[in-house]
VEXDREN-2710 file (C-alpha; in Angstrom, 1 decimal):
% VEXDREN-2710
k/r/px/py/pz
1/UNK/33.6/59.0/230.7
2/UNK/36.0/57.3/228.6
3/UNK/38.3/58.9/226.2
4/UNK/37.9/58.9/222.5
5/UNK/38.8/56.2/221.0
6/UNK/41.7/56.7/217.8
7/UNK/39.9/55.5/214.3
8/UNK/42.6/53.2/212.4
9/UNK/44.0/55.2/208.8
10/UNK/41.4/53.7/206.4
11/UNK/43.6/52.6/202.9
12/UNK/41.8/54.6/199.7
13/UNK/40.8/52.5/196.8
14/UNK/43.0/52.9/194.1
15/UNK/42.2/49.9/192.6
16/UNK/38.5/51.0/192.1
17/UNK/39.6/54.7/190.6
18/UNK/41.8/52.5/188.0
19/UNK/39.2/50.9/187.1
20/UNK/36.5/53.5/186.4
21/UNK/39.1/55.5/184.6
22/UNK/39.7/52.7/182.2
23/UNK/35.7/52.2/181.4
24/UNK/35.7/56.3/180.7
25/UNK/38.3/56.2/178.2
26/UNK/37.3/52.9/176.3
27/UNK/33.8/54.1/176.0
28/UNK/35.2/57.8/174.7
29/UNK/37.5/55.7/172.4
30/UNK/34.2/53.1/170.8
31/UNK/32.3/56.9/170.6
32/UNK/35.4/58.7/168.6
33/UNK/36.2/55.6/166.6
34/UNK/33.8/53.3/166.4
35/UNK/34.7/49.8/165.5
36/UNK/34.4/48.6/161.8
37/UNK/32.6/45.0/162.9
38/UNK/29.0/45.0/162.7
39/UNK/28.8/42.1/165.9
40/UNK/29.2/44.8/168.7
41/UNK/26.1/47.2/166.9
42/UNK/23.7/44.5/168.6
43/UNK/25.2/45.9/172.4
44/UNK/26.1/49.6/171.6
45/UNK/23.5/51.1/169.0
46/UNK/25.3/54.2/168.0
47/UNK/25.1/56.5/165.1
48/UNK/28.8/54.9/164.7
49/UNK/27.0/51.4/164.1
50/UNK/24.0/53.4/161.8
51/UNK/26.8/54.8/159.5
52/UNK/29.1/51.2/159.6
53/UNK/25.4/49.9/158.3
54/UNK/24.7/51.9/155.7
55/UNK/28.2/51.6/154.2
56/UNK/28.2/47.3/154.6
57/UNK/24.6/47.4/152.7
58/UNK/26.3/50.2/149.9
59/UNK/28.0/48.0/146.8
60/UNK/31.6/47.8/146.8
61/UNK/31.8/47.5/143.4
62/UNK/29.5/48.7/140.2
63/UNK/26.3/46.4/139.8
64/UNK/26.4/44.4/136.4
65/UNK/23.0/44.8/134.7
66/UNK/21.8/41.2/135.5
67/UNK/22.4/42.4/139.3
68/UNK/20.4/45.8/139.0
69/UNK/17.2/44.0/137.3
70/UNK/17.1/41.6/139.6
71/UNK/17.0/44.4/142.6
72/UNK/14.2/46.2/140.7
73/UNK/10.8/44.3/141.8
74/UNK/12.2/43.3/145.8
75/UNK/12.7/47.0/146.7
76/UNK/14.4/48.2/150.2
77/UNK/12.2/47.7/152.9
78/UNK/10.9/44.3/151.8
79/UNK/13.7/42.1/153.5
80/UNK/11.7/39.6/156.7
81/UNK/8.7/40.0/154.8
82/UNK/9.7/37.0/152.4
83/UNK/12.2/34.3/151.9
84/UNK/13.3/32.3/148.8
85/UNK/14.2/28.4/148.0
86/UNK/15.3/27.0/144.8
87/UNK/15.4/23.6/143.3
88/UNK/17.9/23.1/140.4
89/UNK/17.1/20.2/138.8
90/UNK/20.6/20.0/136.6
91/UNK/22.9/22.2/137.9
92/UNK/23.5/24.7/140.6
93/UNK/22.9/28.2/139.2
94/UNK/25.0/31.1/139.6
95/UNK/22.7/33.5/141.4
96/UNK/23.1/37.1/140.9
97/UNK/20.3/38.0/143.2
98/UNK/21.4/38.2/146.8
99/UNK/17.9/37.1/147.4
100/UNK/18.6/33.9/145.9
101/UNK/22.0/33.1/147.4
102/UNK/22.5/30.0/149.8
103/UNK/19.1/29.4/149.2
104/UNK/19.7/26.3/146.7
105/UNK/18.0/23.2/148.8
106/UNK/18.7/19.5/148.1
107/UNK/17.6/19.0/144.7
108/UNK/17.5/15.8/141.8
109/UNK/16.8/15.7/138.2
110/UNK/13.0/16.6/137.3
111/UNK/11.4/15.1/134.4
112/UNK/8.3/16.8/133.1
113/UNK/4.7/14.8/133.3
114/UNK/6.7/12.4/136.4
115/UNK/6.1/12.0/139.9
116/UNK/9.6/14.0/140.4
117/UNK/7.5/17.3/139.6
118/UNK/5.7/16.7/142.9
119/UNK/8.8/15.4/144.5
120/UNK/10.6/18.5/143.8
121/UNK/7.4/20.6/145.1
122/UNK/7.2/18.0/148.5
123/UNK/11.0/19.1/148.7
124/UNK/10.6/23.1/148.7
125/UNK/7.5/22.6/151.2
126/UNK/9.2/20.6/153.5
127/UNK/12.4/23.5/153.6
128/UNK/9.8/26.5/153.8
129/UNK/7.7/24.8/156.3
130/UNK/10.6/24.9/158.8
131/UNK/10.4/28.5/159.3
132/UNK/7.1/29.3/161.7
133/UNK/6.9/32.6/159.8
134/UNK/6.2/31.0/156.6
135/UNK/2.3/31.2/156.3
136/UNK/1.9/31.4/152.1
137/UNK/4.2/29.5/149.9
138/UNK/3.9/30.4/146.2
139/UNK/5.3/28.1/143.4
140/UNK/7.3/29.9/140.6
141/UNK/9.5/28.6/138.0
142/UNK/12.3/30.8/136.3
143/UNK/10.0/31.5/133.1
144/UNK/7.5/33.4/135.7
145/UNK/7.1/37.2/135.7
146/UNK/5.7/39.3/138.7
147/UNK/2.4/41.2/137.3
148/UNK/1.9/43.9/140.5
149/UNK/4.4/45.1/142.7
150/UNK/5.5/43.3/146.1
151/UNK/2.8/44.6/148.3
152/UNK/-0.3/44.4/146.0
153/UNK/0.8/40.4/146.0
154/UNK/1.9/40.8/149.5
155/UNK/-1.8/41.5/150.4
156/UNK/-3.3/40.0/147.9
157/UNK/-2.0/36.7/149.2
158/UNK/-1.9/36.7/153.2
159/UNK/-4.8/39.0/153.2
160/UNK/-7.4/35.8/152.4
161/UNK/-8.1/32.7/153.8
162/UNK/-7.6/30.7/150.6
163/UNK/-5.1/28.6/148.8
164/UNK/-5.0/29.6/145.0
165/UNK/-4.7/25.7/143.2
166/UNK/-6.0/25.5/140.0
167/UNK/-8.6/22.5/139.7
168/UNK/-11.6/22.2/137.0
169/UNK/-13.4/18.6/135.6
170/UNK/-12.7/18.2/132.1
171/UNK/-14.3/15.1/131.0
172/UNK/-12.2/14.6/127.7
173/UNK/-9.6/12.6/127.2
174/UNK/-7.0/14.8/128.8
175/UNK/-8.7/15.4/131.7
176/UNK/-11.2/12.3/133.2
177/UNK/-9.7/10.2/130.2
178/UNK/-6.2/9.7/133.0
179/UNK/-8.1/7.9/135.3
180/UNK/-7.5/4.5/136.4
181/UNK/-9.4/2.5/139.2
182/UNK/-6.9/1.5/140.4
183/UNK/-7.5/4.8/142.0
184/UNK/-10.2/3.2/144.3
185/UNK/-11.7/3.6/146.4
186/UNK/-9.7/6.4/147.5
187/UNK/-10.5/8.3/144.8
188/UNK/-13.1/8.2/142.8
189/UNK/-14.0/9.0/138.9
190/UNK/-16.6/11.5/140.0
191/UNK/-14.0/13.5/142.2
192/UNK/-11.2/13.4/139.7
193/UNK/-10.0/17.4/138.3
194/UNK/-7.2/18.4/136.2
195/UNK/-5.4/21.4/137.1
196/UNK/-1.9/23.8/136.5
197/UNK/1.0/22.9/139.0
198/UNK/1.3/26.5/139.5
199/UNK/0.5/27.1/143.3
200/UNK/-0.1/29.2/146.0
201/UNK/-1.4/27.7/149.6
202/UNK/-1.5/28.6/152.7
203/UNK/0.6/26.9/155.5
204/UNK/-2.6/24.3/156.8
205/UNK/-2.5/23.3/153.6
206/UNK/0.9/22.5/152.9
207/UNK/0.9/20.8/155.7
208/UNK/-1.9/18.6/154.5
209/UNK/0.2/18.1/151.2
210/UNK/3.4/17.2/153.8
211/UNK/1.4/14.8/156.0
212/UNK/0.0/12.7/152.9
213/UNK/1.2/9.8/151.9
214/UNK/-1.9/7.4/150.5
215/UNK/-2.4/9.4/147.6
216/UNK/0.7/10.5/147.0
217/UNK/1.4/7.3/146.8
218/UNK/-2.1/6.4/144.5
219/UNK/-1.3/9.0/142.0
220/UNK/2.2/7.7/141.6
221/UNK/1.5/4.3/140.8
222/UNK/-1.7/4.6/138.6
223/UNK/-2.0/8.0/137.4
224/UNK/-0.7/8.5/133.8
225/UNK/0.1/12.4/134.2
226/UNK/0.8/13.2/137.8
227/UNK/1.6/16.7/137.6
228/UNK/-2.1/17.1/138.9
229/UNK/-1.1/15.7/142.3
230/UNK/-1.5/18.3/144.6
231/UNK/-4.1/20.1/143.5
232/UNK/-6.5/16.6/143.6
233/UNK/-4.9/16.2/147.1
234/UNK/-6.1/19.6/148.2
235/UNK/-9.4/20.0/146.8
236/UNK/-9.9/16.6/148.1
237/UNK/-9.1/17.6/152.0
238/UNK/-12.0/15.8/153.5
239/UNK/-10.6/12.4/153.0
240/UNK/-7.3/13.3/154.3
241/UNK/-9.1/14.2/157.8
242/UNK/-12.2/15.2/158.7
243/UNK/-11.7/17.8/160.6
244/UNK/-9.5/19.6/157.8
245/UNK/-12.7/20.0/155.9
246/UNK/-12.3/23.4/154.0
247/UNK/-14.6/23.4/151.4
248/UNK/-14.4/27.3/151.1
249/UNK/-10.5/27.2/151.2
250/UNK/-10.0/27.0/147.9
251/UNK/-10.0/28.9/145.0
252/UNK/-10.6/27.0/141.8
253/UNK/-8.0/28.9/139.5
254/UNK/-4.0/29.8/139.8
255/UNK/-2.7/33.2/140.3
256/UNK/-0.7/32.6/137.2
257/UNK/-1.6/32.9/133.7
258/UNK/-0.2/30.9/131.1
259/UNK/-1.8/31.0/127.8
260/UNK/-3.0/27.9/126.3
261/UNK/-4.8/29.0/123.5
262/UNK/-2.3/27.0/120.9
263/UNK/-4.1/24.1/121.9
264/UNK/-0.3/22.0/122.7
265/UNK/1.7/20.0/125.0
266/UNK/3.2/23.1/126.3
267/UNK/1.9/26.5/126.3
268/UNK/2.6/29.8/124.8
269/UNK/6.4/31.1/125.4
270/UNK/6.5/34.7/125.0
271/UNK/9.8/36.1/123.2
272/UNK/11.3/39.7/123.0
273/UNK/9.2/40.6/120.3
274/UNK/6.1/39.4/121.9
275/UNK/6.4/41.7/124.5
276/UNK/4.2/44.6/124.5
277/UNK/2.7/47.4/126.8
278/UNK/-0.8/46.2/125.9
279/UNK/-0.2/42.4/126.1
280/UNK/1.3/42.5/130.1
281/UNK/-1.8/45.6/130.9
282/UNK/-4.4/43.2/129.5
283/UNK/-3.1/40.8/131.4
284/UNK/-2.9/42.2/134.4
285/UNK/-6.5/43.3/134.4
286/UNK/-8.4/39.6/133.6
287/UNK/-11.2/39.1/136.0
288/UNK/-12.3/35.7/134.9
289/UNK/-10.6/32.5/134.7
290/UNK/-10.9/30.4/131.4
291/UNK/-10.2/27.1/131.2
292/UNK/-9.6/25.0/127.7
293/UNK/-11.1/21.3/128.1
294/UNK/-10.6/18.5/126.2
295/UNK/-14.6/18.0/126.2
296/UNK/-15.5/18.1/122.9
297/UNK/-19.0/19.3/123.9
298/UNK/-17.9/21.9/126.8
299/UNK/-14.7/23.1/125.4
300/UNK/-14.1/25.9/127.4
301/UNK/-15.1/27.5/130.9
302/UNK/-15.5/30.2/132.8
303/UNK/-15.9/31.1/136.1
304/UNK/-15.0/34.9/137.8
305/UNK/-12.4/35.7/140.1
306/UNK/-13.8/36.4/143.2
307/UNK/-11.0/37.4/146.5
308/UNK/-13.0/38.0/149.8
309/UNK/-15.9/37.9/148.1
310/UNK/-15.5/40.9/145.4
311/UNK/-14.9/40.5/141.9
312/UNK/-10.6/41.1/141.5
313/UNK/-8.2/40.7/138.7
314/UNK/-7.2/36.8/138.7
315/UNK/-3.6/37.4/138.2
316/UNK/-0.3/37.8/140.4
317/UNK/2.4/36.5/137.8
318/UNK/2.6/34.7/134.6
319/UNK/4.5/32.8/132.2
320/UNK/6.6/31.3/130.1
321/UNK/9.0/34.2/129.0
322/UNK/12.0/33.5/127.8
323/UNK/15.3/35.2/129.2
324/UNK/15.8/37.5/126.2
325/UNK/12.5/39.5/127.6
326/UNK/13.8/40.6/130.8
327/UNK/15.4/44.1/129.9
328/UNK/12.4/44.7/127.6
329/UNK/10.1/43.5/131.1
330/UNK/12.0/45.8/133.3
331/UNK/11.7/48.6/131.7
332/UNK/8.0/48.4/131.3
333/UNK/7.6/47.4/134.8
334/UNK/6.4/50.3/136.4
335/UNK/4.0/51.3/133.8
336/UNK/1.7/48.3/133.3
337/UNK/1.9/47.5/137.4
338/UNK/-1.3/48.9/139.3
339/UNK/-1.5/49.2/143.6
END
């Protein structure tokens, strides 16, 4: 039997101790003092990163008042669940809403009753359309005031399969009286509607309005007032393509309520004085939506608000107000707003 055989002195490894002690003490050193960047939070959730969160979202400095108001309708919780574009038409505006900043897009001058209107529209789609999360896109202009708070219009909106485009026949001067046939045969006189520039549509449609360019380009060469673009375009969808044919995916009035009962160019502005509790409740509560023609012998229409099929209030936002309202708005906010 052969003798045992002498095993060589294996070498420990130190190396490998070294290193486990160094992992121990930076992970006890991130736990006792957690670092002030937010980057490394995405790795190492920690109440350390919960705490360094709460502090970066805290103000470091007192709100003015123009910053307060404009945190009062987009409460905490909302953020993912919207986003904001804006086209200046002048300038670029100094926004105090963090909402609002670096959203400005690529803008030019707009001139009102001009094909620039629908230009400037085109231009916000085509930015909002890049984001696959985008599925409603509402049109608002500074002069627009919320009516209900984020998530009745939250549900309100993406809760139906309709786009809310304002479009009515008024066969008066202002209305039928625009077209030219020149028009033909693309569009007829027969399908021809007048309607407000103040939108809402869901992402097929947009996408309809994106894709065009034969009307768009119709209505810019031959139609006298072509702030009515988009709204023909869309209640027209079957001669885009027929298999877009949604005759059911429109509703025939705007979500926003401007009052034209002066009978102008422009319609009512509301100033400071003008705002009341009564005037934004009784608002807020219309179920039908009129419509002043110039038809001398059908003058005025009216058809019901109906959203899924049940009689609703017609109204998300409306307009024109004037800056001077806003504190007077605010504060009367949470009254006059229903869920």
């Amino acid at each position: 039997m052969p003798g045992s055989r002498q095993r060589p002195h294996m070498k420990r490894p130190v190396w490998i101790i070294i290193l486990v002690s160094m992992v121990c003490l930076f992970l006890i050193a991130a736990y006792v003092y957690p670092l002030r960047s937010s980057a490394p939070c995405s790795f190492f959730p920690s109440s350390g990163c919960l705490t360094y969160a709460e502090e970066e979202s805290t103000p470091s400095r007192e709100l003015t008042d123009d910053e307060i108001f404009s945190r009062v309708v987009v409460r905490e919780g909302h953020e993912g669940r919207f986003s904001v574009f804006v086209h200046a038409s002048r300038e670029k505006p100094v926004h105090v809403s963090r909402y609002f900043l670096g959203r400005d897009i690529r803008s030019d001058k707009v001139v009102w009753g001009k094909i620039s209107m629908v230009d400037a529209e085109r231009r916000l789609l085509a930015h909002a359309l890049k984001d696959p999360d985008n599925q409603h896109f509402v049109l608002l202009s500074d002069s627009c005031i919320p009516l209900h708070n984020f998530d009745y219009i939250y549900n309100y909106l993406l809760f139906t399969n309709v786009s809310f485009l304002d479009c009515f026949l008024d066969l008066g001067p202002h209305g039928t009286g625009r077209y030219s046939e020149h028009m033909l045969p693309e569009v007829e006189k027969e399908d021809f509607r007048k309607g407000s520039q103040w939108f809402t549509m869901k992402r097929q449609h947009a996408l309809i309005v994106m894709a065009d360019s034969l009307y768009y380009k119709k209505f810019k060469l031959f139609c006298r007032d072509v702030r009515f673009l988009v709204y023909l375009k869309l209640a027209s969808t079957y001669w885009i393509d027929p298999e877009m044919t949604d005759p059911g995916g429109i509703a025939n009035w705007s979500v926003t309520y401007v009052d034209w009962s002066e009978r102008k160019w422009h319609p009512r502005s509301f100033r400071a004085e003008d705002v009341t509790f009564e005037l934004l409740r009784n608002i807020t509560f219309i179920d039908k939506s009129v419509h002043l023609t110039s038809d001398e012998k059908n003058p005025r229409t009216v058809t019901p608000c109906m959203w899924n099929g049940q009689r609703r209030p017609c109204y998300l936002f409306a307009r024109k107000f004037y800056p001077e309202t806003l504190e007077k708005l605010i504060n009367l906010f949470s009254n006059y707003t229903v869920v």
